[in-house]
PDB file of N, CA, C, O and CB in Angstrom:
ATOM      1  N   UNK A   1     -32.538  -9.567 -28.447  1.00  0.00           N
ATOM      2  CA  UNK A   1     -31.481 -10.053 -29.305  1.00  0.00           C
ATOM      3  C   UNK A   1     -30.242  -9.213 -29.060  1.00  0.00           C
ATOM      4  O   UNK A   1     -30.260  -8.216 -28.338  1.00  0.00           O
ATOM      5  CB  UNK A   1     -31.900 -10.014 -30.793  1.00  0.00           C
ATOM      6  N   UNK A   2     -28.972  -9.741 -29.806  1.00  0.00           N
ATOM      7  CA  UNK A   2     -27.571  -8.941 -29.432  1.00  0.00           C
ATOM      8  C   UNK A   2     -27.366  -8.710 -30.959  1.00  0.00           C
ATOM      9  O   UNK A   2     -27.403  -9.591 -31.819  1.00  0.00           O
ATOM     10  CB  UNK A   2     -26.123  -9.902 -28.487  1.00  0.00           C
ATOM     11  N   UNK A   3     -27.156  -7.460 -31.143  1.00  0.00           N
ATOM     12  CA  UNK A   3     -26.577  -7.004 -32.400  1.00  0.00           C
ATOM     13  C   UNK A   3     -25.737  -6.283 -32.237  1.00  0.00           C
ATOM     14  O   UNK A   3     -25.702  -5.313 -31.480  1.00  0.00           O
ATOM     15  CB  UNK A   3     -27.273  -6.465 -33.222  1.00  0.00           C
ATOM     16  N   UNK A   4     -24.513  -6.905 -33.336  1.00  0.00           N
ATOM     17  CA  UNK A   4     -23.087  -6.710 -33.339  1.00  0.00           C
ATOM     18  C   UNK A   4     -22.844  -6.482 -31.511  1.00  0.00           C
ATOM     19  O   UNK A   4     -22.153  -5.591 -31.016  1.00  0.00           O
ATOM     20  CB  UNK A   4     -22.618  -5.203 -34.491  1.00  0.00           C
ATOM     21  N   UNK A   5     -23.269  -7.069 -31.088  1.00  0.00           N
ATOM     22  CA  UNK A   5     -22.546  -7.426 -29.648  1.00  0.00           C
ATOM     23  C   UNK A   5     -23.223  -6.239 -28.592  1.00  0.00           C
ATOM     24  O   UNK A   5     -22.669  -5.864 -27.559  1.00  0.00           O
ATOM     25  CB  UNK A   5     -20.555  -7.258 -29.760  1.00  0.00           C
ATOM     26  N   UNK A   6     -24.591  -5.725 -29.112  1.00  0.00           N
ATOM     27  CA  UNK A   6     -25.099  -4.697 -28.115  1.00  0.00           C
ATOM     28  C   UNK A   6     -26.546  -5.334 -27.544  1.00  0.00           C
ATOM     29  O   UNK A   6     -27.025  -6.168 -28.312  1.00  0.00           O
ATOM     30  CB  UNK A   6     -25.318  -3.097 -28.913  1.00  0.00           C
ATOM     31  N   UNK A   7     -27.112  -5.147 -26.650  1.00  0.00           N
ATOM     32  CA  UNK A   7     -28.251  -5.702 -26.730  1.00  0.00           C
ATOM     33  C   UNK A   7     -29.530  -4.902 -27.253  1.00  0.00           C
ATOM     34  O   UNK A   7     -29.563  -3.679 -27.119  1.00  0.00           O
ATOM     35  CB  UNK A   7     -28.413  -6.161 -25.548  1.00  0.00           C
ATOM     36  N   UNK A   8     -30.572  -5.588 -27.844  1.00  0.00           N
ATOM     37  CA  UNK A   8     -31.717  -4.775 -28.507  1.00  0.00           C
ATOM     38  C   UNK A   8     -32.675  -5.196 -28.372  1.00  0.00           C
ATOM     39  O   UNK A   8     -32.783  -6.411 -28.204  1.00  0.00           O
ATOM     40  CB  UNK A   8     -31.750  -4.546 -29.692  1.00  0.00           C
ATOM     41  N   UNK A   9     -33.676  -4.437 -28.388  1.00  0.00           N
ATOM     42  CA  UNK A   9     -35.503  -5.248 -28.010  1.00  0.00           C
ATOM     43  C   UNK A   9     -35.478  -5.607 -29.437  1.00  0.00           C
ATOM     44  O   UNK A   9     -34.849  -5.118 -30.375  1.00  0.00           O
ATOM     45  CB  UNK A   9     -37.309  -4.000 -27.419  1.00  0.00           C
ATOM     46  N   UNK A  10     -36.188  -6.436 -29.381  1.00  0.00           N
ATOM     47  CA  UNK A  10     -37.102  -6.779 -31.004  1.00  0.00           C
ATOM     48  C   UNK A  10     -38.142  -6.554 -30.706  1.00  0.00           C
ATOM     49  O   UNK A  10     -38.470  -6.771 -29.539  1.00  0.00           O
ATOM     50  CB  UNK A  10     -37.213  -8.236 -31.759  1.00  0.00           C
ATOM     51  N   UNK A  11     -39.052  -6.043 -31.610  1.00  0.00           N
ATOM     52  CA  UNK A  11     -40.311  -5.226 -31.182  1.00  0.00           C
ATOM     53  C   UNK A  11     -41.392  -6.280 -32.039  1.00  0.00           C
ATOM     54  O   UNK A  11     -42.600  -6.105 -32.196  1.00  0.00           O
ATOM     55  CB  UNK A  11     -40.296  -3.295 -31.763  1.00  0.00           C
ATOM     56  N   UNK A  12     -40.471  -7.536 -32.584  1.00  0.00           N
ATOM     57  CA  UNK A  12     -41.443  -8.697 -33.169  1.00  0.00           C
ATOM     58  C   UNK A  12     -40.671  -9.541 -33.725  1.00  0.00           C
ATOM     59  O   UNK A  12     -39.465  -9.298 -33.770  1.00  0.00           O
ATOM     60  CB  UNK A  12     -42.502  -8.322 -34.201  1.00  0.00           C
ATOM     61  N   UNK A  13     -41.179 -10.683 -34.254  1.00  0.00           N
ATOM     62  CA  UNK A  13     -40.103 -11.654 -35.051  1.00  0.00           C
ATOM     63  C   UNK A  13     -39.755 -10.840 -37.030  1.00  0.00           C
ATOM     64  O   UNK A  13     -40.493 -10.812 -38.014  1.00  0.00           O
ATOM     65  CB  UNK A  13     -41.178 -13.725 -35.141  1.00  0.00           C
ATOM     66  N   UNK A  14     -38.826 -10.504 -36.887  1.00  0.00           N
ATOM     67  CA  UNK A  14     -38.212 -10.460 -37.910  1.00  0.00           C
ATOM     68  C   UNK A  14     -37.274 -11.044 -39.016  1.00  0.00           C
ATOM     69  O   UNK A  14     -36.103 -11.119 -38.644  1.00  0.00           O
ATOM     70  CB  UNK A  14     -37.993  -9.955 -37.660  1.00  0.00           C
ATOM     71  N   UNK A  15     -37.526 -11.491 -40.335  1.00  0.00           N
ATOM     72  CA  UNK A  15     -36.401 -12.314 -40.891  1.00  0.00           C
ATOM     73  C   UNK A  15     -34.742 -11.332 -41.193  1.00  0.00           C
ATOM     74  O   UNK A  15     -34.610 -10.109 -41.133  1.00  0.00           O
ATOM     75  CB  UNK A  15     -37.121 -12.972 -42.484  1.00  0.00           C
ATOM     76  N   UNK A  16     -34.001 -12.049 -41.411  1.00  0.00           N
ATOM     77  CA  UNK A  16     -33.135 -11.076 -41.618  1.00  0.00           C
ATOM     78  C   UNK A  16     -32.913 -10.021 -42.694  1.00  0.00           C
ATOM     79  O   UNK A  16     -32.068  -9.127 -42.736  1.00  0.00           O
ATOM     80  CB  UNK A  16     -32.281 -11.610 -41.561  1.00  0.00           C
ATOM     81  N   UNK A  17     -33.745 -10.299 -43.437  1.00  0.00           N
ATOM     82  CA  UNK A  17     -34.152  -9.246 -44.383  1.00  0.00           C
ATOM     83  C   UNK A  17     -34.785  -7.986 -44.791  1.00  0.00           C
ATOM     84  O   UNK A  17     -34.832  -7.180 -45.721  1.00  0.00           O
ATOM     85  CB  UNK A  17     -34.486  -9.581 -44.788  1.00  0.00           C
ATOM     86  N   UNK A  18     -35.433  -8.328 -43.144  1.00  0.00           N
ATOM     87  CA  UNK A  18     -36.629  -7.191 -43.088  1.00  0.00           C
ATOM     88  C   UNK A  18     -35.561  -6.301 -41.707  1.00  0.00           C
ATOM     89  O   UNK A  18     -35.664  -5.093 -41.492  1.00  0.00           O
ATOM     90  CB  UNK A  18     -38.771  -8.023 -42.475  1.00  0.00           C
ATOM     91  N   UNK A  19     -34.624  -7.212 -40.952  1.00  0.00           N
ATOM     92  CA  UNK A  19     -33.884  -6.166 -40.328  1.00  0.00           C
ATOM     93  C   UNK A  19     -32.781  -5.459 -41.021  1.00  0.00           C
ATOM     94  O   UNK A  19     -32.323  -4.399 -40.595  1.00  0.00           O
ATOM     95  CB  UNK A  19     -33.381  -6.653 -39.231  1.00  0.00           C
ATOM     96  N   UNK A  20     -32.338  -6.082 -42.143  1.00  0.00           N
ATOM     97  CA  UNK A  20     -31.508  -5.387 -42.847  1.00  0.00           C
ATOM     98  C   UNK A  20     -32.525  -4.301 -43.219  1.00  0.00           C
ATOM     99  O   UNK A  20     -32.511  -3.311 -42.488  1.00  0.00           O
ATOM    100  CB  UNK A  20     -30.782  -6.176 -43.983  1.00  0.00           C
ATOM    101  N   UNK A  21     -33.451  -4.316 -44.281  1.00  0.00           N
ATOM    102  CA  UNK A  21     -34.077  -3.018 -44.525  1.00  0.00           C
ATOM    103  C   UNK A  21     -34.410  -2.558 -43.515  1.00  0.00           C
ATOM    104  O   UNK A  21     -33.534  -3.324 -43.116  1.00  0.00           O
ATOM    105  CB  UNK A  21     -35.082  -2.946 -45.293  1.00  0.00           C
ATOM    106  N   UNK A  22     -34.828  -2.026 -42.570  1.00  0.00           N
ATOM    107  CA  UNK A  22     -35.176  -1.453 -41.663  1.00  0.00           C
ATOM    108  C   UNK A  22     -33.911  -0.744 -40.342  1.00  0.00           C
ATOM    109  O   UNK A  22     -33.986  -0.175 -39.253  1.00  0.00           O
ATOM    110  CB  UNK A  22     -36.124  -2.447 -41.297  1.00  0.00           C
ATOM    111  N   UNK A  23     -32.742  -1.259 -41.356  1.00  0.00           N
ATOM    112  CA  UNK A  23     -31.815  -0.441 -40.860  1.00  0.00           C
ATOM    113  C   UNK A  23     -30.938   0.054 -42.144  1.00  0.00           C
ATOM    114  O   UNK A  23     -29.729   0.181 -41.949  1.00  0.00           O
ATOM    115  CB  UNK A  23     -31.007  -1.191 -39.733  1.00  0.00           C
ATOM    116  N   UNK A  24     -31.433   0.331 -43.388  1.00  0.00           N
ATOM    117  CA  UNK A  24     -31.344   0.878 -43.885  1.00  0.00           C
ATOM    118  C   UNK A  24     -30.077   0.494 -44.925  1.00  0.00           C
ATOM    119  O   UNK A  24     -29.491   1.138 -45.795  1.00  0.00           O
ATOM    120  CB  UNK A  24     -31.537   1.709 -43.182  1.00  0.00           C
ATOM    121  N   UNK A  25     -29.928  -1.041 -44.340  1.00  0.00           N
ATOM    122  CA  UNK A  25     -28.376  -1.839 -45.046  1.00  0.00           C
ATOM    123  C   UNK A  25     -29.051  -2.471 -46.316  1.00  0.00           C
ATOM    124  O   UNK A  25     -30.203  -2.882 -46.459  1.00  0.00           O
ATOM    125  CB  UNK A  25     -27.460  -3.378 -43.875  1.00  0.00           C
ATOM    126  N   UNK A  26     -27.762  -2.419 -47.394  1.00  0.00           N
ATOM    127  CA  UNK A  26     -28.122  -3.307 -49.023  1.00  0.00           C
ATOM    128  C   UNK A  26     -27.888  -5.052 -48.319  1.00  0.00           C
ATOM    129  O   UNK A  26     -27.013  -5.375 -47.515  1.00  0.00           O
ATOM    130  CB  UNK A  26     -26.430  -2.792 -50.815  1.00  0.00           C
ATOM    131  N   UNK A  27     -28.865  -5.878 -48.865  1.00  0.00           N
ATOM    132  CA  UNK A  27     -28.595  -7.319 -48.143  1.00  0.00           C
ATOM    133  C   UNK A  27     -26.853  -7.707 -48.853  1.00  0.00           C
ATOM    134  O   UNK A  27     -25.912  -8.221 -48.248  1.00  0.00           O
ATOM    135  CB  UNK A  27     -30.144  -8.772 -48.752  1.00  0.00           C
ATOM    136  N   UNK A  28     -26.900  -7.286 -50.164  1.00  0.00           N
ATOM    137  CA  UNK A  28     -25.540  -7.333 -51.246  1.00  0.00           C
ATOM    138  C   UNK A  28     -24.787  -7.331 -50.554  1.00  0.00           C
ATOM    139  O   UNK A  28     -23.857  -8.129 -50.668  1.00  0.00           O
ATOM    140  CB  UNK A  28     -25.157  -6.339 -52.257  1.00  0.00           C
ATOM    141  N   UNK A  29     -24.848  -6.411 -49.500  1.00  0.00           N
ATOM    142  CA  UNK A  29     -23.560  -5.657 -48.846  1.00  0.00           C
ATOM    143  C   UNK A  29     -22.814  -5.768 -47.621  1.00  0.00           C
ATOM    144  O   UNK A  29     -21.894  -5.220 -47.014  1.00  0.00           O
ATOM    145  CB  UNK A  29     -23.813  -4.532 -48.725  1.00  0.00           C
ATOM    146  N   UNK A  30     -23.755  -6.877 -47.516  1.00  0.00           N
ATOM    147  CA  UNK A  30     -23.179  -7.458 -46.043  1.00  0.00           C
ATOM    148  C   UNK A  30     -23.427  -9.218 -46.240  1.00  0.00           C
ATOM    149  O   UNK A  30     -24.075  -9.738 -47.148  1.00  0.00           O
ATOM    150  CB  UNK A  30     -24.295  -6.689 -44.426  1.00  0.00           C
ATOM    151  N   UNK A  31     -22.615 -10.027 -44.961  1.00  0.00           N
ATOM    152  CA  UNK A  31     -22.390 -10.758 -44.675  1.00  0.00           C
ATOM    153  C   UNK A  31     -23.344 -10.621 -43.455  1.00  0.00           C
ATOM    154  O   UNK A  31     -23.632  -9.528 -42.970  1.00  0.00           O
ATOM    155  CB  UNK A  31     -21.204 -10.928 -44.783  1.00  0.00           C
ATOM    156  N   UNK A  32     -23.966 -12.198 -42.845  1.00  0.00           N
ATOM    157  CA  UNK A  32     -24.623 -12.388 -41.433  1.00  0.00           C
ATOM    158  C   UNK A  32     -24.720 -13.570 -40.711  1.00  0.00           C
ATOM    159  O   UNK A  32     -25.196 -14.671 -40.990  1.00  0.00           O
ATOM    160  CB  UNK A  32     -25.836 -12.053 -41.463  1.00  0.00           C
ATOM    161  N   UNK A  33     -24.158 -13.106 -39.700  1.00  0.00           N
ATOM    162  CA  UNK A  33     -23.924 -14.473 -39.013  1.00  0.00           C
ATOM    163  C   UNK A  33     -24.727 -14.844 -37.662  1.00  0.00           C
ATOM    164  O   UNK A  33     -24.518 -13.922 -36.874  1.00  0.00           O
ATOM    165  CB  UNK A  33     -22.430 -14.543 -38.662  1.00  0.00           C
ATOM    166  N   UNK A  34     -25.472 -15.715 -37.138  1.00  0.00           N
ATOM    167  CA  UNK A  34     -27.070 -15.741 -36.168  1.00  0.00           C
ATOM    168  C   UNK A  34     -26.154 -16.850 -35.182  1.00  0.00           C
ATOM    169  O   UNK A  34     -25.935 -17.995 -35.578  1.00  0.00           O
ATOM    170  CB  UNK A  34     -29.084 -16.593 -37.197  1.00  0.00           C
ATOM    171  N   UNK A  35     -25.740 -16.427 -34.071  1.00  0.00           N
ATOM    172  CA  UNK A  35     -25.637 -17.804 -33.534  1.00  0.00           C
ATOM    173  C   UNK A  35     -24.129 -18.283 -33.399  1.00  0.00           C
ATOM    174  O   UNK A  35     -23.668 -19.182 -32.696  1.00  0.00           O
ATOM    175  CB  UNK A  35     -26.436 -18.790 -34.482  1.00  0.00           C
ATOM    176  N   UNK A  36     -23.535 -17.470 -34.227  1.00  0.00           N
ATOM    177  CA  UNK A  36     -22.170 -18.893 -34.761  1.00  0.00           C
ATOM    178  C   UNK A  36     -22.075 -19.415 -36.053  1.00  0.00           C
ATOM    179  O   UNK A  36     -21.067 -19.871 -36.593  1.00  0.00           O
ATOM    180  CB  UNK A  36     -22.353 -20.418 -34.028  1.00  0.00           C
ATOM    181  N   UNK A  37     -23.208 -19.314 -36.508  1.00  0.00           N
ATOM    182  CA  UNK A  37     -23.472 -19.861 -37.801  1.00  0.00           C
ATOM    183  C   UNK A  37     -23.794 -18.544 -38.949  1.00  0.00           C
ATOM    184  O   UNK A  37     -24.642 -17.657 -38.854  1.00  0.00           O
ATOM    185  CB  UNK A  37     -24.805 -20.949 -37.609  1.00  0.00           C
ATOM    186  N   UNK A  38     -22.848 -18.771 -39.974  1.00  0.00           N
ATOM    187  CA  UNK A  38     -23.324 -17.819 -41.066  1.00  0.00           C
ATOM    188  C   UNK A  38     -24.326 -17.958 -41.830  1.00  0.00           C
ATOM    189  O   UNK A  38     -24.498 -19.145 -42.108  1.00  0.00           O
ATOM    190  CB  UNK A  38     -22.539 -17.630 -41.868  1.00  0.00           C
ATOM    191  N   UNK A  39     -25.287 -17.063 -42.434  1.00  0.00           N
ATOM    192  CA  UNK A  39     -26.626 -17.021 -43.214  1.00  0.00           C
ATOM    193  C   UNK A  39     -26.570 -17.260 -44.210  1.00  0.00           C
ATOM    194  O   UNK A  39     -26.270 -16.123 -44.573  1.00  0.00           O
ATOM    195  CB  UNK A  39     -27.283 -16.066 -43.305  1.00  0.00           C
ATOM    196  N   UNK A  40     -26.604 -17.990 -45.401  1.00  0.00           N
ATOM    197  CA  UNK A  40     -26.357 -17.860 -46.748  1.00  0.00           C
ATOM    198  C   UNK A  40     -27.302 -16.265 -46.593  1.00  0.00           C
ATOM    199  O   UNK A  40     -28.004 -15.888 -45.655  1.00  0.00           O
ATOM    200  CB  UNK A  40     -26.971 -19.369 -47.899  1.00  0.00           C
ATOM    201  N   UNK A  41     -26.922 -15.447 -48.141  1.00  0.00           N
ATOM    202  CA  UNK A  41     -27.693 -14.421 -48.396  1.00  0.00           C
ATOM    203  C   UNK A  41     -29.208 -14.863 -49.135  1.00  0.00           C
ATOM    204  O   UNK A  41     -30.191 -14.124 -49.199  1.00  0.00           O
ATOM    205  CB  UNK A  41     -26.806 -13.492 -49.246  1.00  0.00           C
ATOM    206  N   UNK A  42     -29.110 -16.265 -49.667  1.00  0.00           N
ATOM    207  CA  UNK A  42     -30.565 -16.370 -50.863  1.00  0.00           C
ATOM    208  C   UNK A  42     -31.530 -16.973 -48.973  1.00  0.00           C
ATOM    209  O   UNK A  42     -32.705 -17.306 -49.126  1.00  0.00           O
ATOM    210  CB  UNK A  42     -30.334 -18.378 -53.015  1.00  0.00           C
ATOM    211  N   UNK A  43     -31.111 -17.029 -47.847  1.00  0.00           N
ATOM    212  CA  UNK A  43     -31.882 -17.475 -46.875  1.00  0.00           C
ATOM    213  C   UNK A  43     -32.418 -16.320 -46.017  1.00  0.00           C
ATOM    214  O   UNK A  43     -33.396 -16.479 -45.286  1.00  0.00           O
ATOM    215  CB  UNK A  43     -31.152 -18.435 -46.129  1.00  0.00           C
ATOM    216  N   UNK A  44     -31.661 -14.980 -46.134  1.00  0.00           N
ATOM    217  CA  UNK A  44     -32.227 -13.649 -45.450  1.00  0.00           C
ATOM    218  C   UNK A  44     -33.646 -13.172 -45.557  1.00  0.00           C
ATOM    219  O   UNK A  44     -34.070 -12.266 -44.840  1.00  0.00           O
ATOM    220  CB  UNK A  44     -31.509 -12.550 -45.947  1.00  0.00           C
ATOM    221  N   UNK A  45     -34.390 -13.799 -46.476  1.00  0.00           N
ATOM    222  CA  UNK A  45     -35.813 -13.370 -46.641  1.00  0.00           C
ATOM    223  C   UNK A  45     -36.612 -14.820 -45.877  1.00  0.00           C
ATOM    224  O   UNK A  45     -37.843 -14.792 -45.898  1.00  0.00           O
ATOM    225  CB  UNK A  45     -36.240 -13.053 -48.549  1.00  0.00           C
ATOM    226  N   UNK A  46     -36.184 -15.605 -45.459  1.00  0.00           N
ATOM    227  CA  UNK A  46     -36.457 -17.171 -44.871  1.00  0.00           C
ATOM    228  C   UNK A  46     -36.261 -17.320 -43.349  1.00  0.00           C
ATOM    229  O   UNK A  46     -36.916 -18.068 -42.623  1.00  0.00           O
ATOM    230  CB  UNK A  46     -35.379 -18.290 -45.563  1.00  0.00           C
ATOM    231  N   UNK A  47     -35.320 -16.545 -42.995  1.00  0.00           N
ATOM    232  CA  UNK A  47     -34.389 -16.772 -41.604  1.00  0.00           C
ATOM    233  C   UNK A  47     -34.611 -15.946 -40.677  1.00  0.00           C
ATOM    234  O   UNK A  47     -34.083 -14.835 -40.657  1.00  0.00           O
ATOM    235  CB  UNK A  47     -32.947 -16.665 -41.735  1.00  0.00           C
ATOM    236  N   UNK A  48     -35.497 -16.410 -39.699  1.00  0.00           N
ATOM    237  CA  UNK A  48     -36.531 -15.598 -38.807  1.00  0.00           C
ATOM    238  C   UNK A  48     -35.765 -15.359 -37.322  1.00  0.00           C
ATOM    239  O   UNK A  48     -35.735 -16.232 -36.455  1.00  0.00           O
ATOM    240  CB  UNK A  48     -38.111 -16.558 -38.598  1.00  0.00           C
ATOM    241  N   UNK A  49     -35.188 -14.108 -37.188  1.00  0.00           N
ATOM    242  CA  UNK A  49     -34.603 -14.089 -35.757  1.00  0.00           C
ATOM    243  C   UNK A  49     -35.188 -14.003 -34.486  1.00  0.00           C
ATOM    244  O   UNK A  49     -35.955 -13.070 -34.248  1.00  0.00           O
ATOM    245  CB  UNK A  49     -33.897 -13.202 -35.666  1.00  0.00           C
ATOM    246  N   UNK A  50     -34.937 -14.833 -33.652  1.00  0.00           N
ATOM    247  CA  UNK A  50     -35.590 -14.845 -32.261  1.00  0.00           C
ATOM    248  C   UNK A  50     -35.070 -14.138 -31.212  1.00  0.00           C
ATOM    249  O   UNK A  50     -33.913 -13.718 -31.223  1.00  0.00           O
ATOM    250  CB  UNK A  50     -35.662 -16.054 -31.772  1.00  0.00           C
ATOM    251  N   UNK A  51     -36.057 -13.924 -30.038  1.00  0.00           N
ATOM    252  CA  UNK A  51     -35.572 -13.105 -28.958  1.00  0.00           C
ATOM    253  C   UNK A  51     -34.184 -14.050 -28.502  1.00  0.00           C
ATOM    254  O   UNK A  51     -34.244 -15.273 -28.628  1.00  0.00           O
ATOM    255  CB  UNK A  51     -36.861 -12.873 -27.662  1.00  0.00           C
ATOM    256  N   UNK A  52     -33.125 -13.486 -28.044  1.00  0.00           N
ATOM    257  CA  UNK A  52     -31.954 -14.052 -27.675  1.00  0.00           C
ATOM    258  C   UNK A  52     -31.033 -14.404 -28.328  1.00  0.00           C
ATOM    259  O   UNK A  52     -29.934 -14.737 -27.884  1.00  0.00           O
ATOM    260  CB  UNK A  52     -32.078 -14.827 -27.176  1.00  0.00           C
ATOM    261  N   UNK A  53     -31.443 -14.368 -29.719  1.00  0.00           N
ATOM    262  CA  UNK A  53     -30.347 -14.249 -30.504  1.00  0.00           C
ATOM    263  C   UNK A  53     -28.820 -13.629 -30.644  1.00  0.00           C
ATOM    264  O   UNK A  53     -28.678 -12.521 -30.127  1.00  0.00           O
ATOM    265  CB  UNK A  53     -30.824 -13.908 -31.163  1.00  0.00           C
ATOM    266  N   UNK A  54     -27.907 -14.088 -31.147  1.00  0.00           N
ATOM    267  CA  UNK A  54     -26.493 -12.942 -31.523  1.00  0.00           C
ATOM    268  C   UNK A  54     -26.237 -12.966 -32.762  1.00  0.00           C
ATOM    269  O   UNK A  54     -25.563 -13.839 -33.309  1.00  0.00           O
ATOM    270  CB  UNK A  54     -24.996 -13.243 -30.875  1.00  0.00           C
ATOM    271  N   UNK A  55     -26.826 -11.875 -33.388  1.00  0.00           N
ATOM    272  CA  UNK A  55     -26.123 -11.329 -34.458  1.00  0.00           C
ATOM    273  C   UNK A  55     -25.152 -10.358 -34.802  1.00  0.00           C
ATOM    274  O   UNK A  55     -25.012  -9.210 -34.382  1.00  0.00           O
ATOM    275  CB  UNK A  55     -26.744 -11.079 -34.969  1.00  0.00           C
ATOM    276  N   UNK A  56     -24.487 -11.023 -35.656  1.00  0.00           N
ATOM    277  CA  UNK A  56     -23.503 -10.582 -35.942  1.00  0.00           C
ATOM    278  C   UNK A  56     -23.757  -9.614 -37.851  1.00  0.00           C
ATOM    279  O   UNK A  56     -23.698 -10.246 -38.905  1.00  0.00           O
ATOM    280  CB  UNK A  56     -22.476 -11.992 -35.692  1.00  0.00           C
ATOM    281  N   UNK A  57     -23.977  -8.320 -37.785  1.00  0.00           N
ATOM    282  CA  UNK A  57     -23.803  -8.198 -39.128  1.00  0.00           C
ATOM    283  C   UNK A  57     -22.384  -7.299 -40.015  1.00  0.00           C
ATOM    284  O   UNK A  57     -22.069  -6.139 -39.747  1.00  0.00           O
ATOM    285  CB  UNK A  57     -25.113  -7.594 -39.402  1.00  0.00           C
ATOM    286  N   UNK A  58     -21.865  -7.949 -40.813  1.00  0.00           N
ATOM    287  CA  UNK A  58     -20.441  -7.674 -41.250  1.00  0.00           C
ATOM    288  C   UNK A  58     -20.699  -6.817 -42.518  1.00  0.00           C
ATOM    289  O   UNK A  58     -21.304  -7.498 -43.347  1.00  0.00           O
ATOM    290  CB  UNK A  58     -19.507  -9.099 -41.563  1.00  0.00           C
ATOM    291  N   UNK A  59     -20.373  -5.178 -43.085  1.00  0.00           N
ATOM    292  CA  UNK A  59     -20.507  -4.733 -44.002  1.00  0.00           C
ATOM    293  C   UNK A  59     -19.126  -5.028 -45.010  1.00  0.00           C
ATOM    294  O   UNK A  59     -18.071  -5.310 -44.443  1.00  0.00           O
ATOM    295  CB  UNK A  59     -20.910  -3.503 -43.644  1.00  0.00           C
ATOM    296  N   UNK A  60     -19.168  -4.953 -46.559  1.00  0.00           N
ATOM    297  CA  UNK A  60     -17.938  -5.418 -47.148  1.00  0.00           C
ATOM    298  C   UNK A  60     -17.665  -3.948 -47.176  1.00  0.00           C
ATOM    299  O   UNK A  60     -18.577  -3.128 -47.061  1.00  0.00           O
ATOM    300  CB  UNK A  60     -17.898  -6.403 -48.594  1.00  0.00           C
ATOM    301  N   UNK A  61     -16.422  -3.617 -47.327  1.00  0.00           N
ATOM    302  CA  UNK A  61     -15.633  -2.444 -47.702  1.00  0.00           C
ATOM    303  C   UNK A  61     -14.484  -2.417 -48.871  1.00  0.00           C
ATOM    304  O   UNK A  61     -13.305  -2.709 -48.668  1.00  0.00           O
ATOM    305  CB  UNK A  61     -15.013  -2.078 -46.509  1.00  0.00           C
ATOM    306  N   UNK A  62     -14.847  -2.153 -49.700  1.00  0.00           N
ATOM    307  CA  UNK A  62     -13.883  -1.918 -50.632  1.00  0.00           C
ATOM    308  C   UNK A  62     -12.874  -0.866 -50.307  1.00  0.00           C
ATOM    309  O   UNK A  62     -13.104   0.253 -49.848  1.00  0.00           O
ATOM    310  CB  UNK A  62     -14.498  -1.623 -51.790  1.00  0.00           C
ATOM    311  N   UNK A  63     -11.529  -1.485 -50.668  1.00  0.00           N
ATOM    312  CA  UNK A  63     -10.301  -0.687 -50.542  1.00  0.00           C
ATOM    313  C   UNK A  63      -8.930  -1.124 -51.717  1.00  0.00           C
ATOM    314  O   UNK A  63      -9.221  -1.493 -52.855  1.00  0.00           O
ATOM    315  CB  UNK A  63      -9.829  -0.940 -48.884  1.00  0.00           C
ATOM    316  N   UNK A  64      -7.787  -1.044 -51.363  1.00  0.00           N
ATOM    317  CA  UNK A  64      -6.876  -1.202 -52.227  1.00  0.00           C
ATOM    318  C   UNK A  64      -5.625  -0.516 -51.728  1.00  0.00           C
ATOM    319  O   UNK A  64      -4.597  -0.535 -52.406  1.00  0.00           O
ATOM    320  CB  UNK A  64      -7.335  -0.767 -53.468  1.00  0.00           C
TER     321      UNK A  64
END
């Protein structure tokens, strides 16, 4: 798979939920986009990423 535009083994099929935890991100706290297509967040525990994938994951940042 390509995350944020690097390439990465997947060491199995993962939903996007279980790669967010496992990199240690709040699902709250980000935005994700598979493909081109954005994830709703209530679908990150549903939405199973495959080898070859491009993800894209976007953290929010508060500022002012």
């Amino acid at each position: 798979m390509f995350l944020n535009g690097k390439e990465t083994d997947l060491e199995k099929s993962l939903t996007i939920q279980e790669l967010l935890k496992k990199m240690q991100i709040k699902p709250e706290m980000v935005a994700c986009e598979v493909n081109l297509k954005i994830i709703k967040r209530s679908e990150f525990n549903q939405f199973t990423i495959s080898e070859g994938d491009h993800i894209e994951i976007l953290q929010m940042i508060g500022g002012g």
